[in-house]
LUMKOL-725207 format. One record per residue: residue in three letters; x, y, z of N, C-alpha, C, O in turn. Coordinates in steps of 0.05 Angstrom, whole numbers, plus 5000, padded with zeros to 4 digits. Layout:
% residues N
ALAXYZXYZXYZXYZ ...
//
This chain:
% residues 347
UNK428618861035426318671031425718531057427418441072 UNK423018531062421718381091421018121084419618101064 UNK421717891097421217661094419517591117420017661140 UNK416717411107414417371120414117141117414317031095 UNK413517021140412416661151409716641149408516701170 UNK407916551122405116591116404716251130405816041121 UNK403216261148402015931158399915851147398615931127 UNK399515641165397115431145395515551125393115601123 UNK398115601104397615571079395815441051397015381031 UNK394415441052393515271025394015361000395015590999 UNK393515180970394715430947392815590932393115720912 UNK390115530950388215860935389816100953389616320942 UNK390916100972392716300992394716350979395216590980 UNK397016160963399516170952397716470918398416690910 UNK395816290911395116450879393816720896394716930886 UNK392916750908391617030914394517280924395417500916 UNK395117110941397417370946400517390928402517530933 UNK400117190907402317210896402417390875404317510865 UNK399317400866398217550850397217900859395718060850 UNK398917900880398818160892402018280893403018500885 UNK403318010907406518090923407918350901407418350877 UNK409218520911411018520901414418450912415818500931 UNK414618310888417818080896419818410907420918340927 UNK420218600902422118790911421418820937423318900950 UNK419218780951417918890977418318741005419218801027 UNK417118460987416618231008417718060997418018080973 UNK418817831013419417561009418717311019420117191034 UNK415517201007413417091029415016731019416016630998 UNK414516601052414816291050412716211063412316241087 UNK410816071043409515941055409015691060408815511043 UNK408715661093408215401103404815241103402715371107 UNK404815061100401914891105402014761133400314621144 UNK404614841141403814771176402315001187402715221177 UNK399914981214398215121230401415201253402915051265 UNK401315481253402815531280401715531298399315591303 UNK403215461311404015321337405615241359408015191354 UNK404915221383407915221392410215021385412615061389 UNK408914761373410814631358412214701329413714551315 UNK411514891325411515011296412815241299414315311280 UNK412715381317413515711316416915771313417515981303 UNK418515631320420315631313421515681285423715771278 UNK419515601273420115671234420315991231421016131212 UNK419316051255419916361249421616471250421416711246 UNK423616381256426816471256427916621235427316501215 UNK429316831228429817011211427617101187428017091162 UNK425117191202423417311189422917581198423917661219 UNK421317731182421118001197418518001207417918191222 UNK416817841203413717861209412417671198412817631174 UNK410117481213407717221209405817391203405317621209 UNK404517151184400717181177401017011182403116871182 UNK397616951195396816761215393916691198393316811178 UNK392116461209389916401205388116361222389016311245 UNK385316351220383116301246384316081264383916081289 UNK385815881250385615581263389015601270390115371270 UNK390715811276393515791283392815911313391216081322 UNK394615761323394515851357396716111358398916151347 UNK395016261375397116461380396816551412396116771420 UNK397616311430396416371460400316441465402316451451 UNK399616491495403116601508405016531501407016671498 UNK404716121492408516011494408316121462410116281460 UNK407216101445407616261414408516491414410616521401 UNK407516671426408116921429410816931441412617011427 UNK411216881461413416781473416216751458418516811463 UNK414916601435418016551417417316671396418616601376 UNK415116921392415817051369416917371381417117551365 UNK417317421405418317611412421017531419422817691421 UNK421217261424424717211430425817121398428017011398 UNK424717161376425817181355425117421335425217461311 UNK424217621363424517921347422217981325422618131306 UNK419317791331417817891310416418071321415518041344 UNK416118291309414318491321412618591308412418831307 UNK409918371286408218411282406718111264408017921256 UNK404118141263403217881258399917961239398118051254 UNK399617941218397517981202396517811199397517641185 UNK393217741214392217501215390117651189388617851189 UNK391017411168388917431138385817401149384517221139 UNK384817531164382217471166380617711184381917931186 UNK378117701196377517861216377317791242377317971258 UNK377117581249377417461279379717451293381717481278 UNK380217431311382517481329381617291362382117391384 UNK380717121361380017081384381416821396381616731418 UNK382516761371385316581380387416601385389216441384 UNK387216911392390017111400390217231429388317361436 UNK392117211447391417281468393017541470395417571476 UNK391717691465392017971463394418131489396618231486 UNK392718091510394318101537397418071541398918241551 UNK398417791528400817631525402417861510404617941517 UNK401017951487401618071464403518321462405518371449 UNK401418501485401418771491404118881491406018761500 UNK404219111480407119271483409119191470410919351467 UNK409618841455410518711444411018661408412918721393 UNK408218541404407718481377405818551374404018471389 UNK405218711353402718901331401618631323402918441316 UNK398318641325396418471318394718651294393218831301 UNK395118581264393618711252391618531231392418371214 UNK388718581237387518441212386718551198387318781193 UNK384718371182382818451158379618521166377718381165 UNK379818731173376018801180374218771162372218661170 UNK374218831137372518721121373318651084373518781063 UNK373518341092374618341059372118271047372718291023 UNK369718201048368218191035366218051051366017811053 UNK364318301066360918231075359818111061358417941072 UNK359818121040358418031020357617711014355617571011 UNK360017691015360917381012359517231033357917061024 UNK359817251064359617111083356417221082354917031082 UNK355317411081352117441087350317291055348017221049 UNK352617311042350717071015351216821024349516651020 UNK353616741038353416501044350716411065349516201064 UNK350316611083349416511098346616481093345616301106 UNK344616641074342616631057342716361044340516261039 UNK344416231037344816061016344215861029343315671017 UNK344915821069345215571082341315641084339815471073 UNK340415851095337715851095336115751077334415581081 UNK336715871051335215701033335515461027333315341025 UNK338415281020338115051026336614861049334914701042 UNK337414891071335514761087332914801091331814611102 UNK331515011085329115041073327314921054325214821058 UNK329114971025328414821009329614581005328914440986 UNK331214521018333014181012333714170988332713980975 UNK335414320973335414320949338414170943339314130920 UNK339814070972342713880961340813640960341013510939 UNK338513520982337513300984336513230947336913020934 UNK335313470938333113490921335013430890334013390868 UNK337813440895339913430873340813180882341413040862 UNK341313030908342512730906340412540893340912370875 UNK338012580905336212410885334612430854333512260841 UNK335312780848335112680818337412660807337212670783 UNK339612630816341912450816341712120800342812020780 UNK339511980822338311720819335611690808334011530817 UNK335011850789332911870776329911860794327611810786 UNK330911940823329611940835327412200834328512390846 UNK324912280825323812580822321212580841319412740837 UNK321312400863318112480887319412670901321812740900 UNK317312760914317413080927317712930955319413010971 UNK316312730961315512760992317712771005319612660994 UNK318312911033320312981046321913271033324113321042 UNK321013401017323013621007320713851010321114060998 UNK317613851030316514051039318714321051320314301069 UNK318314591034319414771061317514981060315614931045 UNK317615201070316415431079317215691068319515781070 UNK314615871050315416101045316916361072315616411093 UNK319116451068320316621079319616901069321417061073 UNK317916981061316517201057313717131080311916961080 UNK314517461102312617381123314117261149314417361171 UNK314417181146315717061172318617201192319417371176 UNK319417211203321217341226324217261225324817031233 UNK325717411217328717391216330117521245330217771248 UNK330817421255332617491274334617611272334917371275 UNK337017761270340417821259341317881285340018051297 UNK343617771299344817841324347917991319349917861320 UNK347918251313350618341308349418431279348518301261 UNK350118811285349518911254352219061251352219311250 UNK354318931248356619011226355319021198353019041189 UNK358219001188358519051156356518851151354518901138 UNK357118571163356718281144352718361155350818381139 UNK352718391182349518381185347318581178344918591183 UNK349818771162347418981151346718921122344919001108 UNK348618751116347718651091346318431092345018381072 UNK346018211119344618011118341518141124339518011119 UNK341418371134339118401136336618541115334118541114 UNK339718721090337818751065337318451052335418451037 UNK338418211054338218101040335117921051333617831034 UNK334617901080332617841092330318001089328117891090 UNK330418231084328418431078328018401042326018341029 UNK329518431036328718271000327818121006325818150993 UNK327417931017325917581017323017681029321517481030 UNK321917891036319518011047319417981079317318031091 UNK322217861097321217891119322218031144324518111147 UNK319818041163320718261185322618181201322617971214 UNK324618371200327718251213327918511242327818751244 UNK328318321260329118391285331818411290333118291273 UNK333318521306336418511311336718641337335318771352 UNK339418511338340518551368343218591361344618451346 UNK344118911381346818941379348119141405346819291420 UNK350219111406350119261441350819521446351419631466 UNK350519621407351120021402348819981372349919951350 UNK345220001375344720001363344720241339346320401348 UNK344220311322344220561300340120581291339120531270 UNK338920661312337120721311335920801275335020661258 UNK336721091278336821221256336820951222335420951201 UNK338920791232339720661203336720401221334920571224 UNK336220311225334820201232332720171215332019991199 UNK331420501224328920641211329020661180326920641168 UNK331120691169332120771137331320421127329220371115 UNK333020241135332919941134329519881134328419821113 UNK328519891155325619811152326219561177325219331173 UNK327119591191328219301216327819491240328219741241 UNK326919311262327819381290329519241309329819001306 UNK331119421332332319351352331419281371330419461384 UNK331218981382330118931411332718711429335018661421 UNK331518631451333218581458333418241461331318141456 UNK335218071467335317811457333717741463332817661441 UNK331717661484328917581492326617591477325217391472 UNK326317831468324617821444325517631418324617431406 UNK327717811415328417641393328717391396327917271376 UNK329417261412329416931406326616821408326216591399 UNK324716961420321116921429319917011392318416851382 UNK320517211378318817221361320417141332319417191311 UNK323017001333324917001303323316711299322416601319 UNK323116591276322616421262326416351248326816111247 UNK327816441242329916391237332316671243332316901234 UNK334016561259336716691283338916741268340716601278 UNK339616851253342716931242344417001253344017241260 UNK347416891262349017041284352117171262353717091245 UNK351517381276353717581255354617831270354518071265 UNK356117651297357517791322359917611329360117361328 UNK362217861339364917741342364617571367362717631381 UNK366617311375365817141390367817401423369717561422 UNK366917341436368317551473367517391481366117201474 UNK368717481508367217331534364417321535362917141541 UNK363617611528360817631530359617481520358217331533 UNK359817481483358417291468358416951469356616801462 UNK361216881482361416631485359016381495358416351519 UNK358116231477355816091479353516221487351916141503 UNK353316451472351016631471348816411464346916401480 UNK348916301449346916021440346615831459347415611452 UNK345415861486346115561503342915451506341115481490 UNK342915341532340215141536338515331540336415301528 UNK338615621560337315821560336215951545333815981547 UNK337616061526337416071501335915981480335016131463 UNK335515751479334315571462331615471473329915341460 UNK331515561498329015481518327115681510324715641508 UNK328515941506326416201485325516181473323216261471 UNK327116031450325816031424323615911412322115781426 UNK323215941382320515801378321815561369324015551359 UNK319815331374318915141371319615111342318315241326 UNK321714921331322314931301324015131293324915141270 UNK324615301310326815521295329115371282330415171287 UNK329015581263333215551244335515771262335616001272 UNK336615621259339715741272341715761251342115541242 UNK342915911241345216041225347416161234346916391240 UNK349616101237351916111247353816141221353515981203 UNK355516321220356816371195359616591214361316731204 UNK359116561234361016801256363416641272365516591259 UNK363316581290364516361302364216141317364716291336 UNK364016001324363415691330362615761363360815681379 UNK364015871364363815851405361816031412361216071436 UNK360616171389357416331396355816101401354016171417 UNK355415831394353915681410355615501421357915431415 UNK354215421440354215141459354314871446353614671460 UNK354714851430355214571413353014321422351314211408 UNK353914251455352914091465348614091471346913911473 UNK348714491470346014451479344314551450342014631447 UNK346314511433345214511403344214261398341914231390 UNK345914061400345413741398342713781412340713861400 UNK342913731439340313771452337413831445335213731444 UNK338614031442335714201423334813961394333113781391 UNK337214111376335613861353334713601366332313561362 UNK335813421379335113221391330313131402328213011400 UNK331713311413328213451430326213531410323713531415 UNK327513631383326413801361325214071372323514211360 UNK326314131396326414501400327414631372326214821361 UNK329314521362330614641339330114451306331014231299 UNK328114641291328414451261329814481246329514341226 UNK332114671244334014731227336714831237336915001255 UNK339414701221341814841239342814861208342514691190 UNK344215141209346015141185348915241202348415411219 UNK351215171199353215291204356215191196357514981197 UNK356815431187359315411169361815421189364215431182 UNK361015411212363315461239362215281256359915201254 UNK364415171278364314921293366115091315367915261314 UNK364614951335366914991364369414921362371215051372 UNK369914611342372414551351373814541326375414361320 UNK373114761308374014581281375514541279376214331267 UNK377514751290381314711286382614441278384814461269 UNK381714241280382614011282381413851248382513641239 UNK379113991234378413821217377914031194379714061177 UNK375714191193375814551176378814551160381014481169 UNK378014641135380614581109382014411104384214431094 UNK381214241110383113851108381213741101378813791107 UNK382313501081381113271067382213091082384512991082 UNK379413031101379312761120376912531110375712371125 UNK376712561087373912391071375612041076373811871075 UNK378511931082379611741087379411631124380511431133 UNK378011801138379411751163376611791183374811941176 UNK376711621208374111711228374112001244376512031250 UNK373412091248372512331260372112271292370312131302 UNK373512361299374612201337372612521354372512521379 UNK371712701342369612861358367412881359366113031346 UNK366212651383363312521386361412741369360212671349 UNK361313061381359313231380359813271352357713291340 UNK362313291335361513361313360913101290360313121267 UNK361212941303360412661295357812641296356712571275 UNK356312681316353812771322351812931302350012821289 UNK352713251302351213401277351513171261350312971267 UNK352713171244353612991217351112811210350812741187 UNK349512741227348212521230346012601227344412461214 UNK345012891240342413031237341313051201343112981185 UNK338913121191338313031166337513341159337313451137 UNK336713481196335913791190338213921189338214161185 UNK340913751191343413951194344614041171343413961152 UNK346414181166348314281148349314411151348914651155 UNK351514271150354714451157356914481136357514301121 UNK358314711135360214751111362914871123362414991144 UNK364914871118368014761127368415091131369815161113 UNK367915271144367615551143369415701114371615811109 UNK366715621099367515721071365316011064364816121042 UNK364616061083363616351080364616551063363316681046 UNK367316581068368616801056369616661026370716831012 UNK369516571022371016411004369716470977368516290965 UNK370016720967370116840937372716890929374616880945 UNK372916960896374417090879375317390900377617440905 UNK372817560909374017820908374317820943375218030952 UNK373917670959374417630979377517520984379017631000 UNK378317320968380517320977383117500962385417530970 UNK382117580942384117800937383518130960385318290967 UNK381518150966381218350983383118281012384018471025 UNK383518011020385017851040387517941029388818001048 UNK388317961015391617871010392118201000394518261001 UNK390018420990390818700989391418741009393718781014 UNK389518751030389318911061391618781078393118931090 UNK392018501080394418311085396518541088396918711105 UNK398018481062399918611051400218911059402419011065 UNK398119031058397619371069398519381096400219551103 UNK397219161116398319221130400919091143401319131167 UNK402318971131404818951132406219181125408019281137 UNK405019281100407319461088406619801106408519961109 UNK404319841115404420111146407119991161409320091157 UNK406619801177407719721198410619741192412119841209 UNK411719651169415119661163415119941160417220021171 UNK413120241145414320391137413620611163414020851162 UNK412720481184412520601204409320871206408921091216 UNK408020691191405720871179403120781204403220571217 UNK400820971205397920861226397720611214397820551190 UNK397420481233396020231239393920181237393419991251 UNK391420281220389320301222387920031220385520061214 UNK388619751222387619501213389519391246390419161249 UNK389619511258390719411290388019311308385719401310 UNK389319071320387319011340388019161370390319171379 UNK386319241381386319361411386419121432384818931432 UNK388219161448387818891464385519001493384818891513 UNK384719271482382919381506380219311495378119311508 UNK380719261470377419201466375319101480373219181471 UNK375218921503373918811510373419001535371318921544 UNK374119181548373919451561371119611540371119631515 UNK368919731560366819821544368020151544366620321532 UNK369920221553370820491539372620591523373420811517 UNK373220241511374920401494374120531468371720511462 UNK375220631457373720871439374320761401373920901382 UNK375520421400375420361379372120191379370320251364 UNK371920051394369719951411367420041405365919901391 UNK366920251413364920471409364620571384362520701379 UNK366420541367365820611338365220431318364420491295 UNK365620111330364219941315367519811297367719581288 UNK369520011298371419791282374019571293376019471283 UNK372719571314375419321317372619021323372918841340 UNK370819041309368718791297369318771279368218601264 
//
């Protein structure tokens, strides 16, 4: 039996994979501490960690999970960018979850559109208070108008049938387009310039790299139209935080939805409704009336997190029986030849 150090834990995480385990196989303990290098130590007589978006996994971690012989780590999710791969190499197997459910995160992210559109949380606090006037709850038909999608994976090929159901012409940007599926879709490929010049509303549904890193900055936003929505449902460090403020500020920008934050690590899955919030910028959004932000609960279905805790488990159980790795991260990825890269699956 393999015994596994599951971190920052919560107990929709304890019911999803318990309701998978089998007790002859594995023997999971889970902690509600975030690993860390103050934390990593708990890994001591385990055979292998699951990890989370918000667990550090830079050198001194790594560090002490190779000097306590772990030689593999299944981060429950699809991101990896809090992993330093490099550190990793030749060492400890990095395996995730590529897709537990597109579905989930590209409805969510429809869902932030249409709310801020239609204001329909505003439009429920005040008939709350028997409050029923309209004024201030104006929005705009989205049939007709210009969808942007940056990144056509799994999640953005579905954000873009779901934009094309709504009747509108969706643009996209990606850096191995699929022409062919393009044409089938009814969408075109151009390149960010355009797209940020003709989108009426920006969907980002690309892994965060060097490259992409604050793909969203003052430049950026200097393109766009006048009143655009921004949707972020990917990772936090695709924008610039600071030249987001900015923008809304100026009213360059009339709408922000995002379920990801630059810094969330520190606040994202905690009930801090008792305590001040010590991060000016995200203290800041909070305040905007065009904003809305949600605790990166994108993924956060029924069949999403059981799809998390199948594939989880899968790939724990390759890795002990010495089976392909097919849910492995490449630490060459960020190299444009490597040949997982080019096929679209280590996004």
């Amino acid at each position: 039996m393999k015994r596994i150090a599951f971190f920052d834990t919560k107990s929709y995480d304890r019911r999803s994979f318990e309701a998978k385990i089998d007790s002859k196989e594995f023997e999971i303990s889970f902690f509600e501490a975030r690993l860390s290098p103050k934390t990593a130590d708990l890994v001591k007589g385990f055979d292998g960690v699951c990890a989370f978006v918000n667990d550090t996994l830079d050198t001194r971690v790594i560090d002490i999970l190779k000097r306590e012989n772990i030689g593999v780590v299944a981060m429950r999710c699809a991101g990896y960018n809090n992993v330093d791969l490099k550190a990793a190499f030749n060492n400890v197997h990095f395996l995730r979850v590529p897709a537990y459910s597109p579905y989930a995160v590209a409805e969510h992210a429809a869902a932030l559109i249409l709310t801020l559109n239609r204001r329909t949380h505003k439009s429920y606090l005040r008939t709350r208070e028997s409050n029923f006037a309209l004024a201030g709850l104006e929005g705009f038909d989205l049939h007709g108008k210009t969808a942007g999608v940056i990144g056509t994976g799994k999640i953005g090929r579905i954000m873009i049938r779901i934009l094309r159901g709504f009747g509108m012409d969706v643009l996209a940007h990606d850096p191995y387009p699929d022409q062919e599926y393009a044409q089938h879709e009814g969408f075109h490929f151009v390149d960010l310039d355009a797209l940020y010049a003709r989108s009426d509303i920006i969907s980002l549904h690309c892994p965060l790299t060097k490259e992409t890193h604050h793909l969203i900055d003052a430049d950026a936003l200097a393109a766009m139209k006048p009143g655009v929505m921004i949707i972020n449902t990917s990772r936090g460090g695709l924008i610039d935080t600071k030249a987001l403020v900015a923008g809304l500020k100026s009213g360059k920008i009339g709408y922000a939805g995002l379920d990801v934050y630059e810094e969330e690590g520190e606040y994202f899955f905690e009930d801090l409704s008792g305590e001040i919030i010590s991060d000016d910028i995200l203290a800041r959004l909070l305040t905007f009336p065009n904003v809305l932000i949600t605790s990166h609960q994108g993924f956060f279905t029924k069949e999403a997190l059981a799809n998390i805790a199948e594939t989880t488990l899968g790939n724990f159980r390759a890795f002990f029986r010495g089976e392909a790795l097919d849910n492995e991260v490449c630490y060459r990825c960020d190299r444009p030849e490597c040949r997982k890269k080019r096929e679209g699956r280590c996004f």
